[in-house]
C-alpha positions in Angstrom: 49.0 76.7 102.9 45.7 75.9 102.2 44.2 72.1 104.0 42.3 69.7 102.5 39.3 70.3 104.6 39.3 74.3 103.4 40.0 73.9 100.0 37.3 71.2 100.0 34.9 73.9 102.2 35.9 76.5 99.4 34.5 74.4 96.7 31.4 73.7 98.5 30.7 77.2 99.5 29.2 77.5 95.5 28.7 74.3 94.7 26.9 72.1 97.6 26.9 68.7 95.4 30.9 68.9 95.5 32.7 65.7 96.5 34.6 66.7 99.3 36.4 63.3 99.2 37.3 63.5 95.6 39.4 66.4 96.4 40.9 65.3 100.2 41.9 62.5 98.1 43.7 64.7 95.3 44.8 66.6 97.5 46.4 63.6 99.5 47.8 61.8 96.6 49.7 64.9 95.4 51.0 65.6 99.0 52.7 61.9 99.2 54.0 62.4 95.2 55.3 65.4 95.9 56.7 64.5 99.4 60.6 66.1 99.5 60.6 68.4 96.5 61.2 71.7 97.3 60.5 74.9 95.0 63.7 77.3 94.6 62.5 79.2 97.7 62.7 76.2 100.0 59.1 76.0 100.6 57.8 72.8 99.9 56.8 72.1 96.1 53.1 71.3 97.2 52.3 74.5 98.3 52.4 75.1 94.1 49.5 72.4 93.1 47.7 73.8 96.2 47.7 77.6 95.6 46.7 76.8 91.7 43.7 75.1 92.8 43.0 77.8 95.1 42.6 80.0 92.0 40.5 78.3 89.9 38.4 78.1 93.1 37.7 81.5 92.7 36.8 80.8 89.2 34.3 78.9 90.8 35.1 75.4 88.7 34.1 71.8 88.8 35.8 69.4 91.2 37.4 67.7 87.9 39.4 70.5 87.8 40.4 71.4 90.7 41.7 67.8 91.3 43.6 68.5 88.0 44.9 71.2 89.4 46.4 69.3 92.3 47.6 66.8 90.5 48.7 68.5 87.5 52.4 67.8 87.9 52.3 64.4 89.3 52.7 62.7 86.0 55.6 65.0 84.4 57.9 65.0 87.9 56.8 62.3 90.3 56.4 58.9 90.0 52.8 58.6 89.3 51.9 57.4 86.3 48.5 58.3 83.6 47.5 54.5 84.5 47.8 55.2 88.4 45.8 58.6 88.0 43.6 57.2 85.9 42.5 54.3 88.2 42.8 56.1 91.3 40.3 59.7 90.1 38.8 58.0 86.6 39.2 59.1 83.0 38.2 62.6 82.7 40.7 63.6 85.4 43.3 61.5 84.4 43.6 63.0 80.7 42.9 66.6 82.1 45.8 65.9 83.8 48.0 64.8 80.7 46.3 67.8 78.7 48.3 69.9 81.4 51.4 67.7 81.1 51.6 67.9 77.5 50.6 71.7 77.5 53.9 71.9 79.9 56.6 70.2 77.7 55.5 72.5 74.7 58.0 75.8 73.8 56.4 78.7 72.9 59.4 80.9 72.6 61.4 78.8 70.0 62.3 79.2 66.1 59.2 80.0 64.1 58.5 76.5 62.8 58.7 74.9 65.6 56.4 77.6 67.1 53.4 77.1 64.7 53.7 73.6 65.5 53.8 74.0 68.8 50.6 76.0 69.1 48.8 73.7 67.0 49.4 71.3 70.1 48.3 73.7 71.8 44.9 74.7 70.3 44.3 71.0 70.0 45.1 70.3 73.3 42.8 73.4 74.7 39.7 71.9 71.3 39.9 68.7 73.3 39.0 70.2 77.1 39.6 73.9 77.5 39.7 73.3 81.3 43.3 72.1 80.4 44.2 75.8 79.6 42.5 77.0 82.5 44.5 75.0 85.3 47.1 75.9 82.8 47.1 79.7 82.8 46.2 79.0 86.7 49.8 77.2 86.8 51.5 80.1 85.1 49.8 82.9 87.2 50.9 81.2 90.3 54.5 80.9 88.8 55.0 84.0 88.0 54.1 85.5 91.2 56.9 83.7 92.6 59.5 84.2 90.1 61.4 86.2 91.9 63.3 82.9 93.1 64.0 81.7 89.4 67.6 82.9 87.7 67.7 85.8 86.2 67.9 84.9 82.9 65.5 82.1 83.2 62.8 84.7 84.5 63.4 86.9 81.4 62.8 83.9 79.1 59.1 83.1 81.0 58.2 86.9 81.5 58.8 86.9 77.5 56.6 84.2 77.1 54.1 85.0 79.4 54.0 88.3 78.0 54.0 87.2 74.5 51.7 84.4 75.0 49.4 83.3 77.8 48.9 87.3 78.9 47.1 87.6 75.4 45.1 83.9 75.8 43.8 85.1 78.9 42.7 88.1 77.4 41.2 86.2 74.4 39.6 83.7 77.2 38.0 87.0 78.6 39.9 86.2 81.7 40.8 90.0 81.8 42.2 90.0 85.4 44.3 87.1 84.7 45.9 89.1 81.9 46.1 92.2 83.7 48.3 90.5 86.3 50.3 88.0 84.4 50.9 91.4 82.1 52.0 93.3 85.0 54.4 90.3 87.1 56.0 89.8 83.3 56.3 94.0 83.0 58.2 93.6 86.2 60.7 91.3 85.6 61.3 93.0 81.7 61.4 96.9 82.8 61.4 97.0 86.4 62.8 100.4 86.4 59.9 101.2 83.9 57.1 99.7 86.5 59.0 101.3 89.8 58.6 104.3 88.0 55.1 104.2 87.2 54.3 103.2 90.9 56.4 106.2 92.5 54.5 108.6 90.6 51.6 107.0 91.5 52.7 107.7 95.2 53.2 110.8 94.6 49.7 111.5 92.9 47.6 109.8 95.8 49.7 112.2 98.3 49.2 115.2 96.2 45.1 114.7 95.2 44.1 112.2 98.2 41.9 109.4 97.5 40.6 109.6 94.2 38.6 106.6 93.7 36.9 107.2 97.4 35.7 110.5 96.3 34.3 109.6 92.9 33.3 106.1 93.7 30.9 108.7 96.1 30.4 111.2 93.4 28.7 108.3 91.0 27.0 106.9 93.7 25.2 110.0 94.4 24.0 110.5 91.0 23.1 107.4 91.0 20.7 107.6 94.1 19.2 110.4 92.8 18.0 109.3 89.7 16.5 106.4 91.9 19.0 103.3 90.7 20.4 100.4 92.5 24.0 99.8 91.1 27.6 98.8 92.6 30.0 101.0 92.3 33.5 100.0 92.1 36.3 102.0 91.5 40.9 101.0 91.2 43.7 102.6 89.3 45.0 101.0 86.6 47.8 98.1 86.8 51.8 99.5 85.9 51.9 97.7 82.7 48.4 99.5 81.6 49.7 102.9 82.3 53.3 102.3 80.3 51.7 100.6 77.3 49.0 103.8 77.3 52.2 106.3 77.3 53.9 104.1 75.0 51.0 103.9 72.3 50.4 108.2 73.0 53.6 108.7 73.2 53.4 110.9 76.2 54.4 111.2 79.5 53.0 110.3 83.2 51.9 114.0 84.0 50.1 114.2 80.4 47.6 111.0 81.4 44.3 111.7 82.5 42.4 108.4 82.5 44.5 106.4 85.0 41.4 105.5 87.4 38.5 103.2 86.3 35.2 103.0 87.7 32.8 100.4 87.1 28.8 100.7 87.7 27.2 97.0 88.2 23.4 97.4 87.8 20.9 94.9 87.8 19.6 94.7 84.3 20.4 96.2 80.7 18.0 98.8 80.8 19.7 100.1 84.1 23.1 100.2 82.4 21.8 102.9 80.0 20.0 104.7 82.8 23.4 104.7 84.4 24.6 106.1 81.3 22.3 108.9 81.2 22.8 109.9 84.9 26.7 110.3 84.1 26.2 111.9 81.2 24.0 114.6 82.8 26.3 115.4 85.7 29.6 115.0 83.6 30.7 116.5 80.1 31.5 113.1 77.5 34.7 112.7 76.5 34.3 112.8 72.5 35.5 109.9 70.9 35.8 108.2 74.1 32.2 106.0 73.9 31.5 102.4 73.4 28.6 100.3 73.7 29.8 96.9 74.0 26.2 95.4 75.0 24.7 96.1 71.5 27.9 95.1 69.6 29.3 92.3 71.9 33.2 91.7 71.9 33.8 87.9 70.5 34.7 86.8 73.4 31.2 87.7 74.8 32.5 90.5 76.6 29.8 93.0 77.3 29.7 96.6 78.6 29.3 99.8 78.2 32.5 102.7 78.4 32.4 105.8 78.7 35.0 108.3 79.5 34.1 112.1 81.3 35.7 115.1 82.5 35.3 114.5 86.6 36.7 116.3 89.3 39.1 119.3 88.5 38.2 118.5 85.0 40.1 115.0 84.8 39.3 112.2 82.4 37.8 109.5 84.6 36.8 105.7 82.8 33.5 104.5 83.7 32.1 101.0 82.6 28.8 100.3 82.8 27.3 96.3 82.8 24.8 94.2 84.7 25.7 91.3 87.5 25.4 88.8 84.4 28.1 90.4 81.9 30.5 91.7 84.5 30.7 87.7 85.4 32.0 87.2 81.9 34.0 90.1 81.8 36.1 89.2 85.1 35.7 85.5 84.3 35.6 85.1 80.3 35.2 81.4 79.2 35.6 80.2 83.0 32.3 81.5 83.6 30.7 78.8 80.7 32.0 76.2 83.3 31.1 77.9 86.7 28.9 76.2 89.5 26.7 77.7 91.6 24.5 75.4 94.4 25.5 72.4 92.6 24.7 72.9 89.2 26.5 74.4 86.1 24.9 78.0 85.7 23.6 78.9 82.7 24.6 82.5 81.8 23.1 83.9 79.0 26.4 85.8 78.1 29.0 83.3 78.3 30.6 82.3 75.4 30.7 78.7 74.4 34.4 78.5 73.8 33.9 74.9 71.7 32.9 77.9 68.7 35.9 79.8 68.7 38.1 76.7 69.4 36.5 74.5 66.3 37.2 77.8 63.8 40.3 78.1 65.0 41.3 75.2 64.6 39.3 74.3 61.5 41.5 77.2 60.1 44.7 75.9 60.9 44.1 72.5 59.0 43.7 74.4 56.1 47.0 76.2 56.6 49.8 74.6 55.6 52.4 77.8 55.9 53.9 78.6 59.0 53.7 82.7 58.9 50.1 82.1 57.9 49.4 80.2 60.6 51.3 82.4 62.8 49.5 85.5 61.4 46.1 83.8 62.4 46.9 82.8 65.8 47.7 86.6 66.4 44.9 87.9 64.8 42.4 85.8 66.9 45.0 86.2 70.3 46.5 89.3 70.6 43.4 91.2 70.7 45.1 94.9 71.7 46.7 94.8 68.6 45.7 95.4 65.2 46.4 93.4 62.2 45.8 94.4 58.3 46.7 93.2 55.3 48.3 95.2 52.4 46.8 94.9 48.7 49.7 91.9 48.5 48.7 90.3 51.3 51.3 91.1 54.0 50.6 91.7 57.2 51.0 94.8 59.2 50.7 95.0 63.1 49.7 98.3 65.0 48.2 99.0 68.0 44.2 98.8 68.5 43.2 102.2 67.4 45.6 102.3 64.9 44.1 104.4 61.0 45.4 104.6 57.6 48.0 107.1 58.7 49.5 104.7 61.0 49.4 101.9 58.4 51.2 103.9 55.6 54.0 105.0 58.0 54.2 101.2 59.0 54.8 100.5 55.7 57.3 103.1 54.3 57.7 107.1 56.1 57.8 107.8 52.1 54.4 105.9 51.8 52.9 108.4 54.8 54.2 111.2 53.4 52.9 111.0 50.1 48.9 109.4 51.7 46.2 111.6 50.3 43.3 108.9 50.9 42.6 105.3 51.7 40.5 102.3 51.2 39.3 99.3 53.6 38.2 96.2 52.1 37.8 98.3 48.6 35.4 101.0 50.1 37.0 104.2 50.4 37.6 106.0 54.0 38.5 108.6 56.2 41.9 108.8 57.1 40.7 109.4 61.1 39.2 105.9 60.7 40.0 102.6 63.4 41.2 99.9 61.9 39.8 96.4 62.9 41.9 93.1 62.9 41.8 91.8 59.5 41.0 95.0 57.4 42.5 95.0 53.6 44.4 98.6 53.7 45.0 100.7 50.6 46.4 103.1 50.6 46.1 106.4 47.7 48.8 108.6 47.6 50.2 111.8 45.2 53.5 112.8 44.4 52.7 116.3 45.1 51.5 115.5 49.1 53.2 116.6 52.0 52.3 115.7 55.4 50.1 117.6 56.9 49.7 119.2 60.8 45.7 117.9 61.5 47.6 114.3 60.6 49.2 114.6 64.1 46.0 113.9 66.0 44.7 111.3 63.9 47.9 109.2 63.9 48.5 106.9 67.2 51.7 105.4 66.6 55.2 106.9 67.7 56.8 106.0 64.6 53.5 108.2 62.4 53.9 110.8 64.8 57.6 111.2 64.8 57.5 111.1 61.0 55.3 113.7 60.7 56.6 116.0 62.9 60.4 116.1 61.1 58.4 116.5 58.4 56.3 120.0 59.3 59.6 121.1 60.7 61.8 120.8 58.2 58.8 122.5 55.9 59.0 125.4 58.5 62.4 125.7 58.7 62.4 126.5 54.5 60.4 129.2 55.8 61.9 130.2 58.7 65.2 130.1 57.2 63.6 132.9 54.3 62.5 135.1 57.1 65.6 134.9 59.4 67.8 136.0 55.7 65.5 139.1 55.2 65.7 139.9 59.0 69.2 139.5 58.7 70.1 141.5 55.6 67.9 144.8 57.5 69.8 144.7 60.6 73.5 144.6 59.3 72.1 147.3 56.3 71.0 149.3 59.4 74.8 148.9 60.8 76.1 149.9 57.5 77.3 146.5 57.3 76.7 143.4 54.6 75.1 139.7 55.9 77.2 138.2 53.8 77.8 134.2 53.6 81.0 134.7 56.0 79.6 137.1 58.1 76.6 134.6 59.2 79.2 131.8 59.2 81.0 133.6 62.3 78.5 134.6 64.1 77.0 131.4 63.6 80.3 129.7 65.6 80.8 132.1 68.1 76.6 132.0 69.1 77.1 128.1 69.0 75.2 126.8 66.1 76.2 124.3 63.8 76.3 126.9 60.2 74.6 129.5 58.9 71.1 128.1 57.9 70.9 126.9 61.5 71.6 131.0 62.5 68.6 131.7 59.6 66.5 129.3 61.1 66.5 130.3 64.5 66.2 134.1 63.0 62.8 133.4 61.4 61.4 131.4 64.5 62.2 134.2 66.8 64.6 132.0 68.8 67.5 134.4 68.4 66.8 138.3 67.5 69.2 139.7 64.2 70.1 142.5 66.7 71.9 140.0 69.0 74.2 138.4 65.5 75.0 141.7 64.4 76.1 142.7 68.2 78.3 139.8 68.3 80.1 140.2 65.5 80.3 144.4 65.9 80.0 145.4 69.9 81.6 149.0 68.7 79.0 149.7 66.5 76.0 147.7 68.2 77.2 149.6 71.9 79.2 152.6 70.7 81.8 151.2 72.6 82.8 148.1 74.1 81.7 146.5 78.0 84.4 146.0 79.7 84.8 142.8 81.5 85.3 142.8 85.7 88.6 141.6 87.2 87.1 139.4 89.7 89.4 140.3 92.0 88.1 144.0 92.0 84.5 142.8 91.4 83.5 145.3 94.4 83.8 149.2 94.2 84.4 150.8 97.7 86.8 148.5 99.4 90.6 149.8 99.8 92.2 148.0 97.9 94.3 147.3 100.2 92.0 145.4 102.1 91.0 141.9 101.9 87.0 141.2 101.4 85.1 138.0 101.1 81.3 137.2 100.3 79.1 136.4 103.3 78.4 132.8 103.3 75.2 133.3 104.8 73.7 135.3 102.1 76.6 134.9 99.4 75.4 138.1 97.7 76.0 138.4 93.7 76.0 141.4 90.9 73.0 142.5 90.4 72.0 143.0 94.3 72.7 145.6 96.5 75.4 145.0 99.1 76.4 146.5 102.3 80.3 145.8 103.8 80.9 144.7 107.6 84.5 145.5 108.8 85.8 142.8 110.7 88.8 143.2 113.0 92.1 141.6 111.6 89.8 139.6 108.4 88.9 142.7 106.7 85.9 143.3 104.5 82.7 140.8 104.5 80.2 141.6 101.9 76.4 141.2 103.0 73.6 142.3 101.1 71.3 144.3 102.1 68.8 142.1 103.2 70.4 139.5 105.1 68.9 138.7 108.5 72.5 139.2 109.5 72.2 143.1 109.3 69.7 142.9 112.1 72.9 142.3 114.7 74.5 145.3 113.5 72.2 147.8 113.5 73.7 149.7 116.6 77.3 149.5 115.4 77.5 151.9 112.2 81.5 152.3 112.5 81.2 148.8 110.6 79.2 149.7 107.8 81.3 150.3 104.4 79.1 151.7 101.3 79.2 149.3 98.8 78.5 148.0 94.9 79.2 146.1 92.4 81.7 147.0 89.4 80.2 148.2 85.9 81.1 145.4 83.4 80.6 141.9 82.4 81.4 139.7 85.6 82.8 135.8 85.1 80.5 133.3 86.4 82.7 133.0 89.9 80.1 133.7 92.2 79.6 130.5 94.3 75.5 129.9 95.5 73.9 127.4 97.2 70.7 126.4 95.9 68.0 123.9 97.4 66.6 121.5 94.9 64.1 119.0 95.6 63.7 116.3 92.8 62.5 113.4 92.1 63.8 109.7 93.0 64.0 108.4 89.1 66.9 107.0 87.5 68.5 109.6 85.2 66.8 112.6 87.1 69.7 114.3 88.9 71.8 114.3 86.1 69.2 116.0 83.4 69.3 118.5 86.1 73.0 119.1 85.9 72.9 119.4 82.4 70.1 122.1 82.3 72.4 124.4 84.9 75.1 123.2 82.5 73.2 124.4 79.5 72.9 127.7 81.3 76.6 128.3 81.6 76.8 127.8 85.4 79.4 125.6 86.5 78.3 123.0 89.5 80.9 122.6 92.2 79.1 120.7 94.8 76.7 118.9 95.9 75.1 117.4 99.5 72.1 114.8 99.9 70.7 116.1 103.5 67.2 113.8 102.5 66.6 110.5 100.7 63.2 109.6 100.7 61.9 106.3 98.3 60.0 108.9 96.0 62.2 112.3 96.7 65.7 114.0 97.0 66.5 116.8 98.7 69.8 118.3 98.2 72.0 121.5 98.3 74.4 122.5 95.2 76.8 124.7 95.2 77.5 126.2 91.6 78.7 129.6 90.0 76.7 132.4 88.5 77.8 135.8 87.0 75.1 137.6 88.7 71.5 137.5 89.5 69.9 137.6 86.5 72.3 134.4 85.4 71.0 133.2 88.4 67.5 133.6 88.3 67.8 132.7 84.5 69.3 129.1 86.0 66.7 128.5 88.5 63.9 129.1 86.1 65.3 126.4 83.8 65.8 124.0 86.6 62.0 125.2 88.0 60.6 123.8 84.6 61.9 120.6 84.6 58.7 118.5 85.7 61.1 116.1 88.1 61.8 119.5 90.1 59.4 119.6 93.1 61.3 122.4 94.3 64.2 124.8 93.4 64.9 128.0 95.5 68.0 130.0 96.6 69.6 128.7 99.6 70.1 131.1 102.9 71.5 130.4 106.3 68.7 129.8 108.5 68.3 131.5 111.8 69.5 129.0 114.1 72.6 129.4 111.8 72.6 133.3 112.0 72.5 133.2 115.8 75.4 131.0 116.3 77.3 133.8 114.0 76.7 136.6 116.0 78.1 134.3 118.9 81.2 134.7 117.4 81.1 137.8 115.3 84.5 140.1 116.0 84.0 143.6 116.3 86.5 146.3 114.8 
């Protein structure tokens, strides 16, 4: 825990007019108030007020503040009283302190009136001081990196909240750190299987490609040098939470992400920034679509930058921002930075943001709202600032995600609507349907009865809900025509056969190949899934073979054995139809069946008497030839047992299976399932090879330590 004397050396270290004995005596009033409380851990509760001020520290704020921060629960649960705070650290600390207090008691998770009244309070609270909101968010930061000692359900309830609410002030203080954090500890605690999932693959990608952000931090810096300017480069992957709402929004998956490393370029003036530009842009191929130039269109917030997005090394999508020393102090400190210190004096910077603006229109606006969802609706338009909200004709509300077009807005509205969108029009003036939305756009949207959905619509939308939509759509359009196609393909193959396609005819071929009826059989006939060839052999193997396969008795699966004779398949090769075997005589336990290559042969290569010609029987074998296979997967929940059902789907039956590795990222195991032969087999592995949790998947053979503890105790005739 952090002393008196530090935290009051902290302060000083960037502000040299700080009263050192203001906060030693904070920091000693809150110790004796606080004196026997203990947090759910069993560490003592001061170390809470403590560590919050250490935070703002960083933040650089006044010493009003940080004495807030110290004392900010003193009031609600000690005895200290406003009166007592008030007379012992003066006014201005005394009511930051019941700004805090008062922030505290208020519920942002309840019933909708009482939430709009609620974050009146709230704004109020912050339009009076916003430092209140500072040591506030501070206070919850802190909490939530401790949560892990809170009940269950009472950690799902504040993740919610924090998630819902003081992740999204932060961000709309331009305290983007904070949010990134507070999003991520909240993430944890509402999908931790989500965020473990996310951070394993991330293991798994730094041990695969090495250290990314070493080698292009070096990359930038060298282009940097040689176009002769001085810049820090700084370079980190992206937070959990960042990656899953990225996948979530694109609707892909963790392999399909490109832009999961960000780099930032600090220069030392504006005109740098776009020399910066430049020199990336020269060595690396612009990702179209992907460039924003925050510095001549400033965020509200006064967020400034430039991004940029290019194809680096290997031809991955790597993030660059690009600001001076002045805007990246807003950008990692937002509104703190209107309040920051440096050798003893506020600091003017030029970029900050006077929060008093943003704080009198907002709450200038909700005095003249007397509605609760309207009042709601503005809060989240001027909050939750990775979201988009539009209004319909009407005046309702729709909420997408930033990036969001027209597309995504008609689907939001009605799949009907989306279908049937031919054009649109923002604020009256008539769009593109590949346009952004902004927060507070009027959406109208034009449609035609005749429309249909259309493929170039699947890259414009950026919602799941468009994109799913559209997709049923284009399919079930193809299947008309694939169904047409499949009918025609279908009526020349069983003319060929002399035969009819009637209505029946499909119906039982349609059962016995598995589908669900005869359209289905069509369909799959006009995509080229299933060949006509194939429905009319099913239903007529005379005519389609001249005469029938016969199927293989398993017990007489082998041609060349007496049949008299008992033989078994060699465990250490476990050969299968399709491969050429050789037979060892074994005195007194018959026949063992080898094939031809297994590093067993080598031991009896001077005893021919042994060897028995060998091969398989002509015919359709039953999937009763036991292998062992070696799969390698990945450590996810649901993982093992997609893989089952692929070999499931591929009509081998699993009889076994043995962990002999657990690793935190991987599983290695050895499973033991039945195959007719080796083209069933191969046919298996290849679907299991696909899957892209599969690291690994390989036949399994004896190895030679194995071999040479056979031959130990092999038995000749």
């Amino acid at each position: 825990m952090i002393s008196a004397d530090d935290l009051a050396a902290l302060v000083r270290a960037y502000n040299p007019r700080s009263d050192g004995d203001l906060i030693r005596r904070a920091y000693a009033y809150a110790e004796e108030m606080h004196r026997g409380q203990v947090r759910r851990s069993g560490e003592p509760y001061f170390m809470h007020p403590v560590e919050v001020a250490g935070l703002l520290t960083e933040q650089h704020l006044d010493d009003a503040t940080i004495a807030c921060a110290l004392l900010h629960d003193t009031i609600e649960d000690t005895r200290a009283s406003y009166d007592e705070v008030e007379r012992r650290f003066g006014t201005d600390i005394a009511r930051l302190v019941d700004g805090v207090t008062k922030l505290t008691k208020i519920e942002l998770n309840s019933a909708e009136t009482r939430q709009a009244e609620n974050f009146r309070k709230l704004f109020m609270a912050m339009a009076e001081d916003l430092r209140v909101i500072l040591v506030k968010l501070a206070d919850r930061l802190h909490n939530m990196r401790t949560i892990k000692h809170v009940p269950p359900e009472k950690q799902v309830v504040k993740a919610r909240e924090t998630m819902d609410i003081y992740a999204p002030l932060a961000g709309r203080m331009g305290m983007q750190w904070m949010r990134e954090e507070l999003e991520d500890l909240a993430f944890a605690v509402l999908n931790p299987d989500g965020r473990n999932s996310i951070l394993r693959r991330f293991v798994r990608l730094q041990r695969e490609s090495g250290d990314v952000i070493r080698r292009i931090t070096a990359d930038i810096e060298h282009e940097l040098w040689k176009a002769g300017i001085e810049a820090e480069v700084q370079g980190r992957a992206k937070r959990a939470f960042s990656i899953w709402r990225k996948m979530e929004e694109k609707g892909i998956g963790f392999s399909r992400l490109s832009d999961i490393y960000g780099f930032r370029i600090v220069t030392h003036s504006a005109a740098d920034c776009y020399a910066a530009l430049g020199a990336v842009h020269q060595r690396w191929t612009l990702v179209p679509g992907r460039f924003k130039d925050y510095i001549s269109q400033p965020k509200s917030n006064g967020y400034r930058s430039i991004h940029t997005t290019v194809l680096g090394r290997d031809g991955k999508r790597v993030e660059v921002q690009i600001r001076t020393r002045e805007m990246h102090e807003v950008a990692e400190r937002g509104v703190a930075a209107h309040w920051s210190y440096r050798d003893g004096v506020r600091t003017a910077n030029r970029f900050a943001v006077d929060p008093a603006v943003w704080l009198r229109q907002m709450t200038e606006r909700f005095e003249e709202s007397a509605d609760h969802a309207e009042f709601l609706e503005a809060v989240k338009l001027e909050m939750y600032t990775d979201q988009v909200f539009c209004f319909t004709p009407k005046g309702e509300v729709v909420k997408l995600p930033r990036g969001a077009t027209p597309i995504d807005f008609a689907y939001a509205i009605h799949t009907n609507l989306g279908h049937r969108t031919v054009a649109a029009k923002i604020d009256g003036i008539r769009v593109p349907l590949w346009t952004r939305l902004k927060n507070g756009q009027s959406v109208e949207v034009v449609t035609a009865a005749a429309q249909t959905p259309q493929a170039t619509w699947i890259d414009i939308a950026t919602t799941g809900r468009a994109k799913s939509a559209i997709r049923r759509a284009l399919k079930a359009e193809r299947r008309v025509g694939h169904v047409r196609l499949g009918r025609e393909l279908a009526r020349a193959a069983f003319a060929h056969m002399g035969k009819r396609a009637t209505e029946k005819a499909l119906r039982t071929a349609a059962d016995a190949l598995g589908y669900d009826d005869d359209e289905d059989l069509l369909a799959a006939i006009g995509a080229s899934q299933l060949t006509a060839r194939r429905v009319v052999e099913t239903l007529y193997p005379e005519l389609a073979h001249g005469s029938p396969v016969p199927d293989v008795d398993p017990a007489r699966a082998i041609v060349g054995v007496d049949p008299r004779a008992h033989y078994d398949r060699a465990p250490c090769c476990q050969p299968v139809p399709g491969e050429r075997i050789v037979g060892i005589a074994n005195r007194g336990r018959g026949v063992q069946v080898h094939a031809i290559d297994c590093p067993r042969m080598v031991e009896f290569e001077d005893q021919p008497e042994r060897w028995i010609d060998l091969q398989w029987a002509p015919g359709h074998h039953a999937a009763s030839h036991a292998v062992t296979v070696d799969l390698t997967i990945s450590n996810d929940a649901g993982v093992l047992g997609r893989i089952c059902t692929l070999i499931g789907e591929q009509n081998a039956n699993i009889s076994d299976l043995r962990f002999i590795d657990r690793k935190p990222d991987f599983f290695r195991l050895l499973l033991d399932m039945d195959v007719r032969d080796a083209e069933h087999l191969h046919a298996v592995l290849m679907a299991v090879d696909s899957d892209s949790d599969v690291a690994r998947a390989a036949r399994h053979r004896e190895t030679a330590a194995a071999v040479a503890a056979a031959q130990r105790t092999a038995q000749p005739v």
